[in-house]
DRENDO-1510 file (C-alpha; in Angstrom, 1 decimal, always signed):
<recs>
REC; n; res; u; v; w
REC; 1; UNK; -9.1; -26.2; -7.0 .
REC; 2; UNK; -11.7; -24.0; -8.7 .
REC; 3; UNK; -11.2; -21.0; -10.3 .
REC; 4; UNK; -14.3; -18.7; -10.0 .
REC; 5; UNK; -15.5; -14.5; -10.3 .
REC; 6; UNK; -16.9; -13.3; -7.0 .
REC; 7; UNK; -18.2; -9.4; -7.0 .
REC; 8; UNK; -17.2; -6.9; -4.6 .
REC; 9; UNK; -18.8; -3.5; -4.3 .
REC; 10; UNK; -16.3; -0.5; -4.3 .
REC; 11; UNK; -16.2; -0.3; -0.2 .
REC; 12; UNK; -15.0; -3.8; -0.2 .
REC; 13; UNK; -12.5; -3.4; -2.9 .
REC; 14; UNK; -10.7; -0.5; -1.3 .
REC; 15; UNK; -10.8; -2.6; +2.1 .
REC; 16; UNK; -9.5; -5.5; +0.0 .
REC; 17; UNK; -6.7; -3.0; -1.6 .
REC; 18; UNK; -6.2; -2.0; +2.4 .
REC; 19; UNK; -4.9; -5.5; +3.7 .
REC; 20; UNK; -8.5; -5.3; +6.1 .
REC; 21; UNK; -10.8; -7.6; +4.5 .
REC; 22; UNK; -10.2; -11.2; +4.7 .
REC; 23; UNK; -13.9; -12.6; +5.0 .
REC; 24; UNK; -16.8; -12.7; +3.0 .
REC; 25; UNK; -20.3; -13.6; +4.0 .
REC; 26; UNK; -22.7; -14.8; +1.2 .
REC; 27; UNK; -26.5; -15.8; +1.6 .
REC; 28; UNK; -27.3; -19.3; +0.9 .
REC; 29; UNK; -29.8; -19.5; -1.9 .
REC; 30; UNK; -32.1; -21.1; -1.5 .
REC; 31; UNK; -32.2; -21.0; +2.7 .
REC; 32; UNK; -32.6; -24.3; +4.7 .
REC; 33; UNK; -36.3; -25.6; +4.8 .
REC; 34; UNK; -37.7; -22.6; +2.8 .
REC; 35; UNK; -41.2; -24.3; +2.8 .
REC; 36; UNK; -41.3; -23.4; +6.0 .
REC; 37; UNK; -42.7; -27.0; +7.6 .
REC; 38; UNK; -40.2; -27.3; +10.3 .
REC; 39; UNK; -40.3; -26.4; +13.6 .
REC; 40; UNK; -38.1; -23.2; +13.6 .
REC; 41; UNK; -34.8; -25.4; +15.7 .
REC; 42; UNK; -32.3; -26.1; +12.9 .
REC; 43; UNK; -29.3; -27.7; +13.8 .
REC; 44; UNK; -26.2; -28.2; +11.6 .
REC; 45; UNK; -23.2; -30.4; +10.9 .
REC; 46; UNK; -20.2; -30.4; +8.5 .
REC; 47; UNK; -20.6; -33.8; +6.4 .
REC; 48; UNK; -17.1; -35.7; +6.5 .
REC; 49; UNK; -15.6; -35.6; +3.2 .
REC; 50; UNK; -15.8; -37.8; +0.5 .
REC; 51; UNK; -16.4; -38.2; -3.2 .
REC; 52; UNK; -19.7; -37.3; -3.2 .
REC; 53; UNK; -19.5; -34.5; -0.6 .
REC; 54; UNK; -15.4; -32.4; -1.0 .
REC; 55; UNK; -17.3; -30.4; +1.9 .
REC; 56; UNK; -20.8; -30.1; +2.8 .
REC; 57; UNK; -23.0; -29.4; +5.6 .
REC; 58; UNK; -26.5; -31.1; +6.7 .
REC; 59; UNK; -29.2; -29.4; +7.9 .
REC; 60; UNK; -31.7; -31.3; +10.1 .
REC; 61; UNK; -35.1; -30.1; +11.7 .
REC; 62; UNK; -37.8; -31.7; +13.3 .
REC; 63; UNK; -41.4; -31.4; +11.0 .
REC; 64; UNK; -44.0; -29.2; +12.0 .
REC; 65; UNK; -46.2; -31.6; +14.4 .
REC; 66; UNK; -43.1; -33.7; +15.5 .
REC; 67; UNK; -42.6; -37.4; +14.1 .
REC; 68; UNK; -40.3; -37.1; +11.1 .
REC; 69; UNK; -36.8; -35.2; +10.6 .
REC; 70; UNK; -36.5; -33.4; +8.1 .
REC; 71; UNK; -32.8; -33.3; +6.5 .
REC; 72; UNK; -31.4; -31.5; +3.7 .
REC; 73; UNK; -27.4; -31.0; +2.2 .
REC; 74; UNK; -25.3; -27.4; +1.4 .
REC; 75; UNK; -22.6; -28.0; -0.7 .
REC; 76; UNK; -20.8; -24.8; -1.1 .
REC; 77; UNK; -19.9; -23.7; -4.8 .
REC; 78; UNK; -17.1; -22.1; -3.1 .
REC; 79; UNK; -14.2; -24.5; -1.1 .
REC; 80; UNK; -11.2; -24.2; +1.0 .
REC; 81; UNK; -8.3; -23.9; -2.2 .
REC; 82; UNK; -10.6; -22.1; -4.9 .
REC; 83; UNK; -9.1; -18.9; -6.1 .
REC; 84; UNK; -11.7; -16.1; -6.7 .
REC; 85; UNK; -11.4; -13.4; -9.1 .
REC; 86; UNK; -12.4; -10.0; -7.4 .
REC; 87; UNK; -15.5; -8.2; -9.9 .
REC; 88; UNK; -15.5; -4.7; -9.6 .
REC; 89; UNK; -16.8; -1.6; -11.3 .
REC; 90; UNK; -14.2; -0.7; -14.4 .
REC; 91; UNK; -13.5; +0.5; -18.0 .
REC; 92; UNK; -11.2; -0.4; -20.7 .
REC; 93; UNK; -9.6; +2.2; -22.6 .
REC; 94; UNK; -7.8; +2.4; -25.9 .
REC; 95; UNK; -4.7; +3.7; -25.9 .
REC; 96; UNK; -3.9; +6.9; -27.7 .
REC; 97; UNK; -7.3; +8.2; -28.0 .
REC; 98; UNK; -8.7; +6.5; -24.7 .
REC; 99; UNK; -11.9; +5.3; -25.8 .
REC; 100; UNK; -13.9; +3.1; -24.2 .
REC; 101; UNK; -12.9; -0.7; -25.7 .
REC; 102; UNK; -13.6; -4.4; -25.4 .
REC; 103; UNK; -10.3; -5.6; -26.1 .
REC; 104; UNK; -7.9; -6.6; -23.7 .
REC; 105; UNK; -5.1; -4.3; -25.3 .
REC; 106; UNK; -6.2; -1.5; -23.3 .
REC; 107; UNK; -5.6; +0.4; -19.9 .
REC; 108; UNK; -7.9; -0.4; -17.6 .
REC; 109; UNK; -9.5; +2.2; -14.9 .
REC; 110; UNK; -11.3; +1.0; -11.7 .
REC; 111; UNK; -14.2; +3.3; -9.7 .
REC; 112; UNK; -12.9; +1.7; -6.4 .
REC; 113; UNK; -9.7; +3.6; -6.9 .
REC; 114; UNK; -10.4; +6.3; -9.8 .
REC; 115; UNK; -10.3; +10.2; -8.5 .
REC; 116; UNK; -12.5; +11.3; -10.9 .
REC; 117; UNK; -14.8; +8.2; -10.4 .
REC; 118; UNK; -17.5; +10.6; -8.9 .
REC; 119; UNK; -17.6; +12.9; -11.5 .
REC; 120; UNK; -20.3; +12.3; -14.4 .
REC; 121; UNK; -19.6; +10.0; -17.6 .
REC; 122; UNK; -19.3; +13.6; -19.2 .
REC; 123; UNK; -17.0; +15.5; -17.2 .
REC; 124; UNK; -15.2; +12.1; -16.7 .
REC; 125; UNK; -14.7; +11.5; -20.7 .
REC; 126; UNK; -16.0; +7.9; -20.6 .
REC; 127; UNK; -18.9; +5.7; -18.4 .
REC; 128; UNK; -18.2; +2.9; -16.1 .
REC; 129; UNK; -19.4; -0.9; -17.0 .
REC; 130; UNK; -21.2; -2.8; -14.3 .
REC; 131; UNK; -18.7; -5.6; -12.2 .
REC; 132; UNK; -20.8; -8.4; -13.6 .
REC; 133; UNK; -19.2; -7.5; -17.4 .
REC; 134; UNK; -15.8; -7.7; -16.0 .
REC; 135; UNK; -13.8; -10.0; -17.8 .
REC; 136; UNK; -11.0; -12.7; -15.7 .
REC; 137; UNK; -7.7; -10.8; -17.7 .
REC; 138; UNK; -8.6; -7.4; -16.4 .
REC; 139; UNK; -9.0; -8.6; -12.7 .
REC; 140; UNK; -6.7; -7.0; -10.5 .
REC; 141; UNK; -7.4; -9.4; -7.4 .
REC; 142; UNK; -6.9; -12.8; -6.6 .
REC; 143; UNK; -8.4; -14.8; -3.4 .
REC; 144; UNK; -7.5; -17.8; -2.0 .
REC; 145; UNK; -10.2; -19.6; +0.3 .
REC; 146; UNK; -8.6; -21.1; +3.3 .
REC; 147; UNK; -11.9; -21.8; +5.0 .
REC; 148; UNK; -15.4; -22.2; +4.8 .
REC; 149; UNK; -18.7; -22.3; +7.3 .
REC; 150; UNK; -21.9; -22.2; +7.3 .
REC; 151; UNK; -23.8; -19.8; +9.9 .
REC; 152; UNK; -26.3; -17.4; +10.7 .
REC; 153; UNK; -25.8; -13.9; +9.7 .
REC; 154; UNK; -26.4; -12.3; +13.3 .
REC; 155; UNK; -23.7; -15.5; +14.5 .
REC; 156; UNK; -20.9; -13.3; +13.7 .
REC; 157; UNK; -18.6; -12.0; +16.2 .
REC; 158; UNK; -16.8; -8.3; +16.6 .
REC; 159; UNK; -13.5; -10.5; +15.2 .
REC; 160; UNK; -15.5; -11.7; +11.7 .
REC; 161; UNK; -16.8; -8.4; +11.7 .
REC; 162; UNK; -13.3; -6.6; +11.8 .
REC; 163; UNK; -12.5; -9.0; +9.4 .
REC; 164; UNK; -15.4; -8.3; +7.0 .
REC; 165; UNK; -13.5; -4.6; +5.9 .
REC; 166; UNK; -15.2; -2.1; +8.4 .
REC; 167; UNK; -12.5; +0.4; +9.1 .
REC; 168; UNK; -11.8; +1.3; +12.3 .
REC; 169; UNK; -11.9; +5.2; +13.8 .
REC; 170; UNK; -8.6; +6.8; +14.2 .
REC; 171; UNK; -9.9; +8.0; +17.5 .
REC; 172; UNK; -11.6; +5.4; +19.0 .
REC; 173; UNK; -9.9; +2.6; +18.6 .
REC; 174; UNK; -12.9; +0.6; +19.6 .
REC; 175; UNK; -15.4; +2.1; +16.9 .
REC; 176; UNK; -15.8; +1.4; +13.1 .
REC; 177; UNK; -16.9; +3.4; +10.3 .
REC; 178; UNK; -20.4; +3.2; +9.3 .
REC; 179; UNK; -21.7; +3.8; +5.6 .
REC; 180; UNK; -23.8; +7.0; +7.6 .
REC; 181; UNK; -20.5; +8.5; +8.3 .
REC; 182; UNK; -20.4; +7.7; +12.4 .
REC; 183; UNK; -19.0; +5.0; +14.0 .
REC; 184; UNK; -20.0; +2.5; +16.4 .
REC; 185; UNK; -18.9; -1.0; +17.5 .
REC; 186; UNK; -18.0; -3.9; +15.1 .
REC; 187; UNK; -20.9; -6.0; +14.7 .
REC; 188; UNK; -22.6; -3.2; +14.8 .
REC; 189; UNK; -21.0; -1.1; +12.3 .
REC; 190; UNK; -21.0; -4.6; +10.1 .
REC; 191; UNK; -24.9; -4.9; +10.2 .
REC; 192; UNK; -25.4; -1.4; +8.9 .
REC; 193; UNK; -22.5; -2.2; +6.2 .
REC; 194; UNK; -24.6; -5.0; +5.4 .
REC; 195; UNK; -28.3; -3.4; +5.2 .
REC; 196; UNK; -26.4; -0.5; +3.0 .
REC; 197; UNK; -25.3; -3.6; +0.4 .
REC; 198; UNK; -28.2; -5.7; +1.0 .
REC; 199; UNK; -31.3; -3.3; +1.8 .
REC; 200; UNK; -33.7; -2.2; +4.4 .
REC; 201; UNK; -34.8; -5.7; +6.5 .
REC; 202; UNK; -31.7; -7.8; +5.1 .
REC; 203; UNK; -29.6; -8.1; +8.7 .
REC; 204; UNK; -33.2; -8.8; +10.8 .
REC; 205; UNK; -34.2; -11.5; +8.1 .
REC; 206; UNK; -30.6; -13.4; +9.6 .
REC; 207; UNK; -30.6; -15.3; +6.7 .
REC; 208; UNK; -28.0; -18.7; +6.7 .
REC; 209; UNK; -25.2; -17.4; +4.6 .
REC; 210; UNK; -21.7; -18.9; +3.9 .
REC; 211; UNK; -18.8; -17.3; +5.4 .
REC; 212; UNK; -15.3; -17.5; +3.6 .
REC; 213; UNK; -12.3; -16.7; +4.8 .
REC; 214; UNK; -9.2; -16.1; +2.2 .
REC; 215; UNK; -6.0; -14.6; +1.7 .
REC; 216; UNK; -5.6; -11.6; -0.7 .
REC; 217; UNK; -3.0; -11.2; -3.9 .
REC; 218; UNK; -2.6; -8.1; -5.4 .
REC; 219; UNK; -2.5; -9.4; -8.6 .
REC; 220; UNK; -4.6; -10.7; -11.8 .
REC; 221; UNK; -5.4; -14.5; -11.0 .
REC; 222; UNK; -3.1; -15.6; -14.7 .
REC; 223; UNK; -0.1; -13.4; -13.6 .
REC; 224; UNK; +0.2; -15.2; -10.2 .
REC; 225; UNK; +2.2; -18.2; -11.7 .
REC; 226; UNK; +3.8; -16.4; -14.2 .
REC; 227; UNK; +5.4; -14.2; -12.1 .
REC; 228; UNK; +6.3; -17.1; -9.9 .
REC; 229; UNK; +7.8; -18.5; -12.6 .
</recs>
């Protein structure tokens, strides 16, 4: 088991806060064959565990011309039993005067969840520090990876999509929110969700990309065993 920070933009932290995200899809850098010499058909297969391999997958293609096959190995940095710490946009502020504040003594307000997170640093009283500078003690979510594959992006089903955090229409119960505002079908409400996170071109480049599946605790990854204590 691996402890590790994952970021989350503040879409996917309210749909984490919601109980409707439970999957995660990241791009695998870099992408099988990225020379190029192969001849476009890449199969895959899960490598059987072992010391060298806790769980990989192998990549094969034929090279450009025929003859050889070309093999190479994905070995996920994330595994079935890590526990990710959620990254998100936030501030730490002293108490008493609430100023902004590196120390962990502080109260800590998140943009995912903050009503005035819209309003300038100004009007607000203080500015918001990216989700990369969040620090592990003033997480406020906790994953825990029961699975991982290895797919294409444009692989993923209306299921995988519902579970990526699109949220569904309260009148049409067979539509999901886009970031636009309208609604359409899963996968396809999920491809626009991911070209808004990604950019323009990101969902027709159907890049390989790992897909994790995990369980969600509200809570900071070092209060989990405390509490159960």
């Amino acid at each position: 088991m691996t402890d590790r920070p994952i970021l989350f933009s503040g879409p996917m932290v309210r749909a984490l806060l919601d109980g409707r995200k439970t999957q995660t899809r990241r791009v695998i850098k870099p992408q099988p064959f990225a020379s190029g010499y192969h001849d476009g058909e890449i199969e895959i297969n899960v490598i059987p565990a072992s010391d060298q391999y806790p769980k990989a997958f192998r990549f094969n293609a034929n090279a450009v011309g025929g003859g050889a096959i070309l093999e190479e190995v994905f070995e996920p940095r994330i595994n079935a039993g890590d526990r990710l710490w959620a990254r998100e946009t936030w501030q730490g502020l002293s108490f008493g005067d609430y100023q902004p504040t590196k120390s962990s003594l502080c109260e800590v307000r998140y943009a995912a969840t903050d009503p005035c997170a819209d309003l300038d640093a100004e009007a607000r009283g203080y500015p918001w520090r990216p989700s990369i500078f969040m620090p592990r003690w003033a997480s406020r979510l906790t994953l825990i990876v029961t699975d991982v594959r290895v797919e294409r992006l444009q692989d993923i089903s209306d299921a995988d999509s519902i579970a990526e955090g699109i949220e569904q229409s309260a009148k049409f119960q067979d539509r999901y929110l886009t970031p636009a505002g309208d609604y359409a079908v899963p996968k396809v409400a999920y491809q626009r969700l991911w070209e808004n996170i990604n950019g323009k071109g990101a969902w027709e480049a159907n890049p390989w990309v790992a897909a994790y599946t995990f369980t969600v605790i509200k809570q900071n990854i070092d209060q989990i065993e405390k509490v159960a204590a």
